[in-house]
N, C-alpha and C positions, 0 to 999 in steps of 0.2 A: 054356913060355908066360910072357909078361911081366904081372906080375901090376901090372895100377894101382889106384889110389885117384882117384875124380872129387870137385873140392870145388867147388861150384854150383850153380845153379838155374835160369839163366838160358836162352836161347835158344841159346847155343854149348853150353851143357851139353848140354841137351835132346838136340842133335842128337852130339854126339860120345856119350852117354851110349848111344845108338840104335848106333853106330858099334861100340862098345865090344863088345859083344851080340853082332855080327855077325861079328865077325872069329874066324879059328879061332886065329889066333897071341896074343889079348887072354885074360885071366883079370880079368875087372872085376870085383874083392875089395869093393868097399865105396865108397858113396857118402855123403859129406858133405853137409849143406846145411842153412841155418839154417830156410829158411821151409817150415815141414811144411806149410802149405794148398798147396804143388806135388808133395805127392809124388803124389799122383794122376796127371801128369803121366809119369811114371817107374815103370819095372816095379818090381812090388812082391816081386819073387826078389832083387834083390838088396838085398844087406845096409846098412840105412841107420843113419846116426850126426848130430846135431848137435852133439855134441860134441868138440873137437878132442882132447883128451887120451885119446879113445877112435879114435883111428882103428890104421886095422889093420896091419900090417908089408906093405910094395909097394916094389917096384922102382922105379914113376915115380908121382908125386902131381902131378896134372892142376888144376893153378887157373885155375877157368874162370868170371868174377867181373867186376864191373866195374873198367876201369883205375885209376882213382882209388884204390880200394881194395886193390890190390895189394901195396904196401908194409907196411901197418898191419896188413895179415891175414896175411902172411908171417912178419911177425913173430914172431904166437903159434903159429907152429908148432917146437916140440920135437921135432925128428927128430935124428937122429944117424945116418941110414942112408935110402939110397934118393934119388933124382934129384927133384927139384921144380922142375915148371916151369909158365908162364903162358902163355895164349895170345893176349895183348895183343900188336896189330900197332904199336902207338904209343908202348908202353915199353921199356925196356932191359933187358937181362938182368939190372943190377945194382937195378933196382925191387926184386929178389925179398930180402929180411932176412933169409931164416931159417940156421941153422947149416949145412943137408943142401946136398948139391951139387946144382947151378943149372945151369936149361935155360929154352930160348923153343920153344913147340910152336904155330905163328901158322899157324890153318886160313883163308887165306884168302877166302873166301865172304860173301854175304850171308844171313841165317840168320834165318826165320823157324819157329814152334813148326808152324803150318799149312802150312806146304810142304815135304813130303820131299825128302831132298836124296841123293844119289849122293855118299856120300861115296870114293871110288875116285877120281871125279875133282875132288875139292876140291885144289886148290896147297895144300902144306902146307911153310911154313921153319922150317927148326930151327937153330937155336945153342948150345951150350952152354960152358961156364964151361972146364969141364976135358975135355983131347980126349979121356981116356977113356971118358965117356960118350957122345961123339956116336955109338959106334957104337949103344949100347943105345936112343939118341932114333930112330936112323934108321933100327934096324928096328922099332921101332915104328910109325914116321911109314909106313913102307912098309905096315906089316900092315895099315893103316886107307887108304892109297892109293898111286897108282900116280903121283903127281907130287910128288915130294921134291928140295926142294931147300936147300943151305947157305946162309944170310944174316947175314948180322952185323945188331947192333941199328941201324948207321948206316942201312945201309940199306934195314932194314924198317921203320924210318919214313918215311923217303922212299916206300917200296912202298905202305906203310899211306894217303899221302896221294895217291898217285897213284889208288889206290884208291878214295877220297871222290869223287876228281874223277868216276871213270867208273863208279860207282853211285852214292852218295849225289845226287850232283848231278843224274847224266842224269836218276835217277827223279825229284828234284824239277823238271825240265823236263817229264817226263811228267805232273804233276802238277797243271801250271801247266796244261798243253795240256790236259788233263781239264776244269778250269776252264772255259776258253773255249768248251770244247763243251757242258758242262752250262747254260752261259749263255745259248746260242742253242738248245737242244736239241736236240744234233747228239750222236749215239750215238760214242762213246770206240772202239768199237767199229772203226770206221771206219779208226783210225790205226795201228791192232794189225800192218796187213800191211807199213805203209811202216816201222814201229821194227825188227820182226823182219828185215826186208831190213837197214837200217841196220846192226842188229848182227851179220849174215849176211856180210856183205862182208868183214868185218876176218877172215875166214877165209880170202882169199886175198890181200886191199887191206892196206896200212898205213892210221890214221885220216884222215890227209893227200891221201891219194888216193881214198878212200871220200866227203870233203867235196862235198857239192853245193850247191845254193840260190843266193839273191839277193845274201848277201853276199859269197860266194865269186868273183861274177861282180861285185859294185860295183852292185849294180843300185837307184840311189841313186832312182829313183818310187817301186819295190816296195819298199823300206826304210823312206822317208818313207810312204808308204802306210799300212805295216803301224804304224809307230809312230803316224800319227793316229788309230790304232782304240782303241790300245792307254792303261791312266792308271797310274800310281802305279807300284808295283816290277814289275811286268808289263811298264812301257814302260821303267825302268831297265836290266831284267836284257835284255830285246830290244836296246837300243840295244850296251849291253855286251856282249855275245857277236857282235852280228854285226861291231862297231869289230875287237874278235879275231878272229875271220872273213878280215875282210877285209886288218888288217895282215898274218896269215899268209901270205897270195896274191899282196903287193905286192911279193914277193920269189920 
């Protein structure tokens, strides 16, 4: 068994933490984490430390942390043995300071404490420093799921922001559209069967072919239309996605 170390508290821990648990191939030795009001949060079997000079002897140490903090916390680690790796989709494998050999473990998902996730099928890329470890990351990355794949830091920052685009964003367009309906009192409700079609399609459609609407077709009354209903970053972000829109189509 591959014996880790989890250092976190966060909502990627939570859920890898859960992960950890479940798999028969994992040995979760010891969890890290500075803020004791979450350990309630976390089973209380396994062995907890906030102390880094206490943590336990493991195969791989899982820093699962804010990016920012990546560097400056890596730092204070004193290992001399065993793989350390980040699961920041937006830093490099060289963020990581500390002496012990270096790995990217990037679960791609979105990750909240309130929604169980399947982690079998979370994308998970790994990279590591020296090629002798990639095989110890990749069966790890295996024993927790069923989609593994190699990425370098180039380009799992490019992944990472592709990534903003087709969550972070679409839910704040979801958000927006929640807006407009709580304004007229018109139930969110309503819109739940056209997004799950939307996102249904990219199962057989590329996005390109899945596009429909107003702007896709130019349809410059229904544009102006919708933009005189519309005021402030509501009519910005509309004007702007459908000019995108539309130059897409003009080719």
């Amino acid at each position: 068994m591959i014996k880790v170390v989890l250092l976190g508290a966060g909502n990627v821990a939570y859920h890898l933490a859960k992960a950890f648990q479940e798999s028969s191939n994992i040995d979760f030795v010891q969890h890290f984490r500075r803020n004791r009001a979450k350990d309630a949060d976390f089973d209380s079997n396994i062995s907890k430390t906030d102390r880094l000079n206490t943590l336990a002897k493991a195969d791989i140490y899982v820093i699962a942390i804010n990016d920012d903090a990546i560097s400056s916390f890596s730092k204070q680690l004193d290992l001399d043995h065993g793989l350390v790796v980040h699961t920041s989709g937006s830093m490099p494998l060289n963020a990581l300071k500390c002496k012990a050999n270096k790995g990217v473990f990037y679960p791609l998902q979105t990750f909240s404490v309130t929604k169980n996730i399947n982690f079998k099928e979370v994308p998970i890329a790994i990279e590591t420093e020296d090629e002798k470890d990639f095989e110890l990351l990749e069966q790890f990355a295996r024993s927790l799921s069923h989609i593994v794949y190699e990425i370098n830091s180039e380009q799992r920052e490019k992944l990472h922001i592709a990534a903003v685009f087709a969550n972070n964003f679409s839910n704040q367009m979801f958000k927006i559209a929640k807006d407009i309906c709580d304004e007229y009192a018109i139930s969110f409700d309503l819109l739940k069967p056209i997004i799950k079609e939307t996102v249904g399609k990219l199962e057989t459609l590329n996005p390109k072919q899945a596009q429909t609407g107003p702007a896709k077709r130019n349809d410059r009354k229904v544009i102006e239309k919708h933009l005189s209903q519309l005021s402030g970053e509501q009519k910005e972000i509309y004007a702007l996605i459908s000019a995108s829109i539309t130059r897409t189509f003009k080719n």
